[in-house]
C-alpha positions as CSV (number, residue, x, y, z in Angstrom):
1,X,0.0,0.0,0.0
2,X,2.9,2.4,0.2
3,X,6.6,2.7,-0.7
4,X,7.3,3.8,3.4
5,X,10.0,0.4,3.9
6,X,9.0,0.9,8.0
7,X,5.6,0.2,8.8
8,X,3.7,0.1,11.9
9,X,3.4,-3.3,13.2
10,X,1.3,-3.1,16.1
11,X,2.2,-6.2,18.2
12,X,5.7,-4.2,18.9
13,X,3.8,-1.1,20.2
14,X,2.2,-0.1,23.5
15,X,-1.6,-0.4,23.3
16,X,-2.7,2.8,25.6
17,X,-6.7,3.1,24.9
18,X,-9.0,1.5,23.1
19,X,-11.4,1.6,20.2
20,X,-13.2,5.1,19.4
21,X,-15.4,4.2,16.9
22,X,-17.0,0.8,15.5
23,X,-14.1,-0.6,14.3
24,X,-11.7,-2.8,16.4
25,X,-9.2,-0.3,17.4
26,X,-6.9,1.3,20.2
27,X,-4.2,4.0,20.1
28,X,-0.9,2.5,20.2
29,X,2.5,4.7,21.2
30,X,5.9,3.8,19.8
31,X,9.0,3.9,21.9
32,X,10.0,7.7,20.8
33,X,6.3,8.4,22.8
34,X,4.1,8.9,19.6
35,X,0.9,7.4,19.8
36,X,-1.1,6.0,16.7
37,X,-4.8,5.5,16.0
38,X,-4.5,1.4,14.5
39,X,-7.5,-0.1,13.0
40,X,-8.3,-3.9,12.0
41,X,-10.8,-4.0,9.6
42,X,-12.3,-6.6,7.9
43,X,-10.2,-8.0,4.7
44,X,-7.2,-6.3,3.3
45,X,-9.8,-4.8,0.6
46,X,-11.4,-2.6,2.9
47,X,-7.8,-1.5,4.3
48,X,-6.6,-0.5,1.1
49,X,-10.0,1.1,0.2
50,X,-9.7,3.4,3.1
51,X,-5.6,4.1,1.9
52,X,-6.8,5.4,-1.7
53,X,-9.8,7.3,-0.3
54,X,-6.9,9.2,2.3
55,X,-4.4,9.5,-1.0
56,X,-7.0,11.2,-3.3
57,X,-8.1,13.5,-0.3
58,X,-5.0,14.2,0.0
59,X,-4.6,14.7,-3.8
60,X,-7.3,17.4,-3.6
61,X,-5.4,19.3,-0.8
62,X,-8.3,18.6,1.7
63,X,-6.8,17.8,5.2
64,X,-7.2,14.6,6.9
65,X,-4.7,12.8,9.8
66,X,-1.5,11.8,8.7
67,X,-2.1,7.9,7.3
68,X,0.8,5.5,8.2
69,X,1.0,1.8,6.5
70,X,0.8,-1.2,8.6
71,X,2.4,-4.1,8.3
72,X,-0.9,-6.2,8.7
73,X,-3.0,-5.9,5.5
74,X,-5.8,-5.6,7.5
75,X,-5.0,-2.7,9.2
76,X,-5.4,1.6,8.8
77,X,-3.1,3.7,11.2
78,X,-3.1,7.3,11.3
79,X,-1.0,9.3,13.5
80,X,-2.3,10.6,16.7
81,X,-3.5,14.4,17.6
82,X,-5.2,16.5,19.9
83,X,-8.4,18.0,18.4
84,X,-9.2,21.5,19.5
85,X,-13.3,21.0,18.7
86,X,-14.2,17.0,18.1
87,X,-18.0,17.7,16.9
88,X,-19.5,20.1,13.7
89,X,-21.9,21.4,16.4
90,X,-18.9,23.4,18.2
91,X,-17.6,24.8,14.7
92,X,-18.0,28.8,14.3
93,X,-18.5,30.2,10.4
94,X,-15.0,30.2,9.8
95,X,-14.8,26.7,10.7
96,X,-17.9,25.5,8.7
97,X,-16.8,27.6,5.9
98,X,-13.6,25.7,5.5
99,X,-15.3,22.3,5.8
100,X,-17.8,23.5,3.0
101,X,-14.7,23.8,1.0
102,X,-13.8,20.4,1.1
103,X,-17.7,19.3,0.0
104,X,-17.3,18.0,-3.3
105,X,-14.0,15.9,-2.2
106,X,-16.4,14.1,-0.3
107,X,-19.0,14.1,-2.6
108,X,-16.5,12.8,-5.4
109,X,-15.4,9.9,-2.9
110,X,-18.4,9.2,-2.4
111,X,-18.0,9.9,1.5
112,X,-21.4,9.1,3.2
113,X,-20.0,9.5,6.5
114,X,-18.2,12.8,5.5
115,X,-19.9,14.4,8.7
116,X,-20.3,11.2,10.8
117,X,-23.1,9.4,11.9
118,X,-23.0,11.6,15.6
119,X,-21.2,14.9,13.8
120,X,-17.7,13.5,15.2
121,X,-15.8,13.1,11.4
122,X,-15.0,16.7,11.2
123,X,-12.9,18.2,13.9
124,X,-10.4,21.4,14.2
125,X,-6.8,20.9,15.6
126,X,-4.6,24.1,15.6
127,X,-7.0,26.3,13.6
128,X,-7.6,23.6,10.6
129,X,-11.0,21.4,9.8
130,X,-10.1,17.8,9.6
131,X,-11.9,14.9,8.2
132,X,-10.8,12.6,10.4
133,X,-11.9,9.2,9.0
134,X,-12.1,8.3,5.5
135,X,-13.3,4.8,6.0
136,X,-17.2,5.6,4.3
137,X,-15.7,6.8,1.5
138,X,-15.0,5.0,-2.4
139,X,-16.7,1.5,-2.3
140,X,-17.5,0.6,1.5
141,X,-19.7,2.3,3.9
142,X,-18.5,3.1,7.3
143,X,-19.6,0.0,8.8
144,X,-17.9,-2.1,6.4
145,X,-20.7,-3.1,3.8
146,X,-20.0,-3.1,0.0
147,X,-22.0,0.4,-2.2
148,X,-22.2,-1.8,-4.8
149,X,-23.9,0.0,-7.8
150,X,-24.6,3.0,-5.5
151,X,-21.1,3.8,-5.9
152,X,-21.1,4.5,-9.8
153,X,-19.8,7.4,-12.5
154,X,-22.7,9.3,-11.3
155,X,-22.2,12.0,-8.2
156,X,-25.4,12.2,-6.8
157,X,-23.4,13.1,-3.4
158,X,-23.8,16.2,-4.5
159,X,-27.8,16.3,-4.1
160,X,-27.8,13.7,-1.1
161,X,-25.4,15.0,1.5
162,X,-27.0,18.4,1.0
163,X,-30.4,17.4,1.1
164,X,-31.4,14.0,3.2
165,X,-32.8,14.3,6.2
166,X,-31.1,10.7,7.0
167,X,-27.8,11.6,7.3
168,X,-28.5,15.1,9.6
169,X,-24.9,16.2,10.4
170,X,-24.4,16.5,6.4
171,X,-27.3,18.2,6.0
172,X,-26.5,21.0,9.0
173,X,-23.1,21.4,7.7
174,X,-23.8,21.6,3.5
175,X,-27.4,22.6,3.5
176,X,-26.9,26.0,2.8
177,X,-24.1,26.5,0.9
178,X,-25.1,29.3,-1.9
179,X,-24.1,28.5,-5.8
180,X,-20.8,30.3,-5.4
181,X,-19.7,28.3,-2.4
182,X,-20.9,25.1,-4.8
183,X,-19.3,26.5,-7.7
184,X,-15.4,26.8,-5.9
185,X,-15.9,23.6,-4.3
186,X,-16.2,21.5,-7.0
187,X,-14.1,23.0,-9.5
188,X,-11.1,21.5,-6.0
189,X,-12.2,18.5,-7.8
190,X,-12.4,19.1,-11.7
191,X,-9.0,21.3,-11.5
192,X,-7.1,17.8,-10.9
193,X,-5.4,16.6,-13.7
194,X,-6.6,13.2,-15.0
195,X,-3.0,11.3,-15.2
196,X,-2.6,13.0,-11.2
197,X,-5.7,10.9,-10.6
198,X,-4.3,7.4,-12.1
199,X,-1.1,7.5,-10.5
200,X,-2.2,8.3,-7.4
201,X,-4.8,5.5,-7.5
202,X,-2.5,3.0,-9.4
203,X,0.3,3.4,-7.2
204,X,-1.7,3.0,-3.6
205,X,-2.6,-0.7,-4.9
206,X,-5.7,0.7,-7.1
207,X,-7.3,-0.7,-10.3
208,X,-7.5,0.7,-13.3
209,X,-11.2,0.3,-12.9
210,X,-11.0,2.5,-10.0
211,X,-8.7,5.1,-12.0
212,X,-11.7,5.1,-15.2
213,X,-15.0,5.3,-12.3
214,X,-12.9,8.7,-10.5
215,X,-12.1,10.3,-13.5
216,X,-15.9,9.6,-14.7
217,X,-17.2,11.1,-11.6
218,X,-14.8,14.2,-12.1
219,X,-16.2,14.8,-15.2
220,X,-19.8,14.3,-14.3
221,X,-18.9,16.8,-11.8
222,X,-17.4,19.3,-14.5
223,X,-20.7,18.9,-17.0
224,X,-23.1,19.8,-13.9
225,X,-21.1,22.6,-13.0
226,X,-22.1,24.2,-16.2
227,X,-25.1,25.2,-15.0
228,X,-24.3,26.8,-11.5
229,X,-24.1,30.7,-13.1
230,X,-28.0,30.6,-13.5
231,X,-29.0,29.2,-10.1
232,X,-31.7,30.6,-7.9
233,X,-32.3,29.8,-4.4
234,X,-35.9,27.6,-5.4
235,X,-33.5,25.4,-8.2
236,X,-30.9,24.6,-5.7
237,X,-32.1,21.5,-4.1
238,X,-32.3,19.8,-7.6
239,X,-29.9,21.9,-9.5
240,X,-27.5,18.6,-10.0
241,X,-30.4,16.1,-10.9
242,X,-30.2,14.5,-14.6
């Protein structure tokens, strides 16, 4: 999953806590005193699903935690911090209006659980909105389950995480972002270069399939964009509907 020749391998570390989310989990610490978030999930698939999810975020610019390989397949480690706020509920404007940046990142990666089912996958440390697990994004949901066809070349993220009253925390954070805060969020997604895209994916353990489906849902993204300079507030709601 990565060139790094010195992965974690977490029956050498010091397990201090345990899990945080659904996962099996535990924050492990090194012997230099760094301390590590360590997942197991369920097949090496869903390890390296979450590792390209974190590589094309990070591809985009948006900020997540530092992602570290493991030497078990199975396995997701990110590097440990201290979050100033831990739940969208305790962000001021600033701090929404830098997660509403990131939107269509999440809506390209098809991140269901971009704000988390409780509003805990966004947090602030040292003035800067993290998403802090990627693990709902690409082809599994959070809890592990396959998207199957949901996960296609069409980005209908971009309706759904404004607009369903199901997933609430998305819908408090994106709801009412205006056509211009649409129109600079998505164009973080259709400015990256196509071959950017395929290496990054082929060279975190990706298929090609996987490099064709992303650029397909960039481009999706660039033809609806087209029609963002007309937008009133009634057409929002369905503005990226075929």
């Amino acid at each position: 999953m990565s060139l790094n020749p010195t992965p974690l391998d977490s029956s050498l570390l010091l397990r201090v806590r345990g899990q945080l989310g659904s996962n099996p989990a535990g924050i492990f610490r090194d012997s230099d005193g760094q301390d590590y978030y360590i997942k197991t999930l369920e097949s090496p698939m869903h390890a390296r699903n979450e590792w390209l999810a974190a590589k094309l975020y990070q591809l985009t610019g948006a900020p997540t935690l530092s992602y570290i390989p493991c030497k078990d397949p199975c396995q997701i480690a990110t590097r440990w911090v201290e979050l100033d706020k831990k739940h969208i509920s305790h962000f001021n404007e600033s701090e929404r209006k830098q997660a509403q940046h990131w939107f269509a990142v999440h809506a390209w990666t098809a991140n269901w659980d971009a704000a988390g089912f409780d509003g805990d996958n966004q947090g602030v440390s040292k003035k800067v909105v993290l998403t802090l697990d990627v693990g709902g994004a690409l082809s599994y949901r959070a809890c592990g389950d396959p998207k199957g066809r949901a996960f296609g070349t069409h980005v209908g993220e971009l309706d759904v995480l404004r607009t369903n009253k199901d997933n609430p925390h998305a819908l408090t954070l994106f709801s009412d972002m205006s056509a211009g805060d649409l129109s600079q969020a998505i164009q973080v997604v259709t400015d990256i270069p196509d071959d950017k895209i395929c290496a990054v994916i082929l060279n975190n353990g990706g298929s090609q399939k996987l490099v064709d489906k992303m650029i397909a849902r960039k481009q999706d993204m660039l033809h609806r964009l087209r029609y963002l300079d007309g937008e009133n507030p009634t057409a929002r709601l369905k503005l990226f509907e075929k």
